[in-house]
C-alpha positions in Angstrom: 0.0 0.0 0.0 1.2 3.7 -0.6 2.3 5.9 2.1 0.8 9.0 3.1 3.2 11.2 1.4 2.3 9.8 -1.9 -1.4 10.1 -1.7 -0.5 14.1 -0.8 1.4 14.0 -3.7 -1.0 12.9 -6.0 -4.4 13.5 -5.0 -6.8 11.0 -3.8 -6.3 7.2 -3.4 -8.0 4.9 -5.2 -11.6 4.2 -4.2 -11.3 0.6 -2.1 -13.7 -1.8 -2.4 -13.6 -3.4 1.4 -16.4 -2.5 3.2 -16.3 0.6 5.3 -14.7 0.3 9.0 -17.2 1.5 11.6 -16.8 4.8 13.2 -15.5 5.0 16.7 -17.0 7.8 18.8 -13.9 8.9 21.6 -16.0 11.3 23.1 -16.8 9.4 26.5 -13.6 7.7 26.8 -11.6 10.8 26.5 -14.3 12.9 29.1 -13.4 9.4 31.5 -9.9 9.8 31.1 -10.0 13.5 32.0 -12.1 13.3 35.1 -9.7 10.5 35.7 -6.8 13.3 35.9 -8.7 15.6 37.5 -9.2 13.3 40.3 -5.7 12.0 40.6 -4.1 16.0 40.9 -7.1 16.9 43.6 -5.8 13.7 45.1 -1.9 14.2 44.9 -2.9 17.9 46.2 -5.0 16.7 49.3 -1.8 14.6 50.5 0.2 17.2 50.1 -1.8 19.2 52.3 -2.2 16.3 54.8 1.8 16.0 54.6 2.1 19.2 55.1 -0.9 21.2 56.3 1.0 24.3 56.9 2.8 24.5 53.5 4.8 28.2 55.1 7.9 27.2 56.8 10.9 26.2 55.4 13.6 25.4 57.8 12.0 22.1 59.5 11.5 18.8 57.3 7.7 18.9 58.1 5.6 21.1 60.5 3.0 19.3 63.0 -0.2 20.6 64.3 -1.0 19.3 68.0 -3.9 17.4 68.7 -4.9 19.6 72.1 -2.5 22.6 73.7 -1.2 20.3 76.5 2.2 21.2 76.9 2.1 24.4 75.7 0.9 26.0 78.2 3.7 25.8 80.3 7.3 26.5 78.9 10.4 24.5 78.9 8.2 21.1 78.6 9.8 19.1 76.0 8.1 18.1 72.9 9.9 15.5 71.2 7.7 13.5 68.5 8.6 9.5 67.5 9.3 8.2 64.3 9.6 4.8 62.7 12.1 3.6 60.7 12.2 0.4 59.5 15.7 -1.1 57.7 14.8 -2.8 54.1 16.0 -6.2 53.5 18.0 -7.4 50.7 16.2 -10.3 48.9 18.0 -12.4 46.4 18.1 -10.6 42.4 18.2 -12.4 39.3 20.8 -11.2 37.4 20.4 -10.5 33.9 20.9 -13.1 31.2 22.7 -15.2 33.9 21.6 -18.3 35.6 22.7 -17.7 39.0 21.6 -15.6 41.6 23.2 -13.5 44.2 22.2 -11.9 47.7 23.1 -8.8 49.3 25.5 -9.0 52.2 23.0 -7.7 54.8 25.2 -5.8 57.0 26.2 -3.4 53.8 22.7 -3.1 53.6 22.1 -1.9 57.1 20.9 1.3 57.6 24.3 3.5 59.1 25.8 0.1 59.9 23.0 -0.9 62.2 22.9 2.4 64.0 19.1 3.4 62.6 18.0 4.4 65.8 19.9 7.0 65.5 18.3 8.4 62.4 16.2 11.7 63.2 14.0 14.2 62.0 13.3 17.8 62.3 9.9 19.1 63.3 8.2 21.9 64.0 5.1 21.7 66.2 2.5 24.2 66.6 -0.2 24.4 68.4 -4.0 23.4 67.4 -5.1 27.3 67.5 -2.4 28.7 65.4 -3.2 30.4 62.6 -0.9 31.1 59.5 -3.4 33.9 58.6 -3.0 36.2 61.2 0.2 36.8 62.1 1.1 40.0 64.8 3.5 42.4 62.9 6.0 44.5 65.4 7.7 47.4 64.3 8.6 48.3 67.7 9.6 47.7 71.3 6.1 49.0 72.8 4.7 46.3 70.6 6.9 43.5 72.3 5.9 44.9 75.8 2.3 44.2 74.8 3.2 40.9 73.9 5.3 39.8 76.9 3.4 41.6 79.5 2.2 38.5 81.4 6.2 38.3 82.5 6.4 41.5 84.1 4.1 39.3 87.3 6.3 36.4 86.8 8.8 36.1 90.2 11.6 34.5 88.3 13.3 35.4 84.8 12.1 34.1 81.9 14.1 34.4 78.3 11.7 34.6 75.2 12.7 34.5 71.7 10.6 36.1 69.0 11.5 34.9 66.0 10.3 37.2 63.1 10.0 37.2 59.3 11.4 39.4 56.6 8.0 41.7 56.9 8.8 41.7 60.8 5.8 39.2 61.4 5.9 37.5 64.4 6.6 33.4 63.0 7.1 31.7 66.8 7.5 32.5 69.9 9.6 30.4 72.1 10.9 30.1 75.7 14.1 28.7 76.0 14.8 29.3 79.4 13.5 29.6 83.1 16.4 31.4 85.7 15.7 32.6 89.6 14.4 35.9 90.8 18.0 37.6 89.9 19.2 36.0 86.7 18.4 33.6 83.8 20.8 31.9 81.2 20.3 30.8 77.7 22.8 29.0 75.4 23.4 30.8 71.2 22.3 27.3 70.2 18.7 27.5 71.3 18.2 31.2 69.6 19.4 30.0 66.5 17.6 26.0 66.4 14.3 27.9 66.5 15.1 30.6 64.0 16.6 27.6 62.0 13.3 25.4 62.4 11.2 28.4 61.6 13.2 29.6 58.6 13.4 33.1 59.9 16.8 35.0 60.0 15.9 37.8 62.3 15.0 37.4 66.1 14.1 39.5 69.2 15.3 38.1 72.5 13.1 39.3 75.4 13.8 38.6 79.3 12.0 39.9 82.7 13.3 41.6 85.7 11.2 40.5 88.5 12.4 43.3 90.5 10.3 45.2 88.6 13.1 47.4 87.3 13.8 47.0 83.3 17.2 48.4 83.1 20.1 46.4 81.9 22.8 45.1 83.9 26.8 44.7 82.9 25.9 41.2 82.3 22.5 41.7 80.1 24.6 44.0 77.7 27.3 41.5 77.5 24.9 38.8 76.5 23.6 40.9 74.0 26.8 41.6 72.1 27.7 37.8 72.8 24.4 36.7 71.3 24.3 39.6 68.2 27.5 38.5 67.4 27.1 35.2 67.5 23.8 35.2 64.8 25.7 36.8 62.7 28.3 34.3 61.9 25.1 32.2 61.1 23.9 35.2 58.9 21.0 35.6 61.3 20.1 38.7 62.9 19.3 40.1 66.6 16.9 42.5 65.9 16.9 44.0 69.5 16.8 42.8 73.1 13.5 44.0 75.2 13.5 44.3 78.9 10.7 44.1 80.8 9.5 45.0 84.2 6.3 46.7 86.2 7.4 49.8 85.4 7.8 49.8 81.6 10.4 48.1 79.5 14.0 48.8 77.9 14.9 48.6 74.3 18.8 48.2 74.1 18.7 49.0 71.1 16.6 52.3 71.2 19.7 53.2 74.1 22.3 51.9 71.3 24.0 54.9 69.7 24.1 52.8 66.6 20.8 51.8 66.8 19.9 51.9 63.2 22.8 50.0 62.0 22.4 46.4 62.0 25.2 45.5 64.3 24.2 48.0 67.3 24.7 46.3 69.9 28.7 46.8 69.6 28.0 50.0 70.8 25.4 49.5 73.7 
């Protein structure tokens, strides 16, 4: 039989003399195969969202709603979710065009040479009433004293992070540390692991003087160049440090004489 090209060529083909095929109608098989896609992507899009529910932060492998706000009610309670790995076993492989078979040596198979356990995640967990919609904005230290005001009643020092986005929205807040009635201590690395779960790169640090009076001490200005310093190495930034007490707060940075320059607290 001639080729396409030909007939093009040429004009018509010969009239044929079988009897005409029937006519198939696609309509309702392609309409199937379309609400067929249709429901696979609204499919693949609601596990996404059940993977993920959240969908806004980027520093921690997955983000976690909690099922009640137990344990968040009171700080420093740790909240450390469980995870199951299981280690794959190597079955015997046919090899190609070869009669015998071989096995993997189990131990090279091992996940870290046995050591699974070890294997971890990163998670963020947020509370069941947390909502990505309505984030506070600060754009200043009377805002964070609105915030933190419950501390200015509290009879021991507490240290509060406030980790904040590029549009100064207020992403987490987090406790990372419970002192006595004259001093608290926090360590660099618990500033920057919840900056780094929350993918923000900016922080204010907050703490409470329970003697009611919020001006800094030798040591409170020292821990602020310490921990501004440190951030930075991690390209993170201390965006102030707020202290609170009954009668008002302190911004070190408003009483930093390079207080619009992004390392002021060299100068406080």
């Amino acid at each position: 039989m001639k080729n396409i090209d030909h007939f093009l060529a040429i004009g018509e083909p010969p009239a044929s003399t079988d009897p005409p095929a029937p006519k198939t109608d696609w309509t309702l098989p392609i309409a199937l195969g379309a609400a067929g896609v249709a429901l696979l992507a609204a499919g693949w899009a609601m596990s996404g969202r059940k993977t993920n529910p959240i969908g806004a932060e980027v520093g921690a492998d997955e983000v976690l709603i909690a099922k009640s706000a137990a344990g968040f009610a009171e700080p420093i309670r740790r909240r450390n979710p469980t995870y199951e790995v299981s280690v794959a076993e190597a079955e015997p492989v046919k090899k190609r065009k070869r009669s015998r078979t071989w096995q993997a040596d189990p131990e090279a198979m091992s996940l870290y040479d046995g050591h699974e356990g070890l294997l971890v995640r990163t998670a963020l967990i947020r509370p069941p009433n947390w909502d990505p919609k309505s984030l506070l904005t600060v754009t200043s230290a009377r805002d964070v004293f609105k915030l933190v005001k419950h501390l200015t009643y509290a009879d021991q020092e507490h240290m509060v992070v406030i980790a904040l986005d590029r549009r100064m929205q207020v992403s987490a807040i987090y406790e990372t540390g419970i002192g006595t009635a004259t001093q608290t201590a926090t360590e660099l690395r618990s500033i920057a692991k919840i900056m780094t779960l929350t993918g923000t790169s900016a922080c204010i640090i907050v703490h409470n003087h329970p003697s009611g009076d919020p001006q800094p001490s030798m040591e409170d200005r020292t821990m602020t160049r310490e921990t501004g310093r440190g951030l930075q190495c991690m390209h993170m930034e201390l965006a102030d440090h707020v202290i609170v007490g009954r009668s008002g707060y302190t911004s070190l940075r408003d009483t930093s004489a390079m207080g619009n320059n992004q390392d002021w607290y060299d100068s406080i």
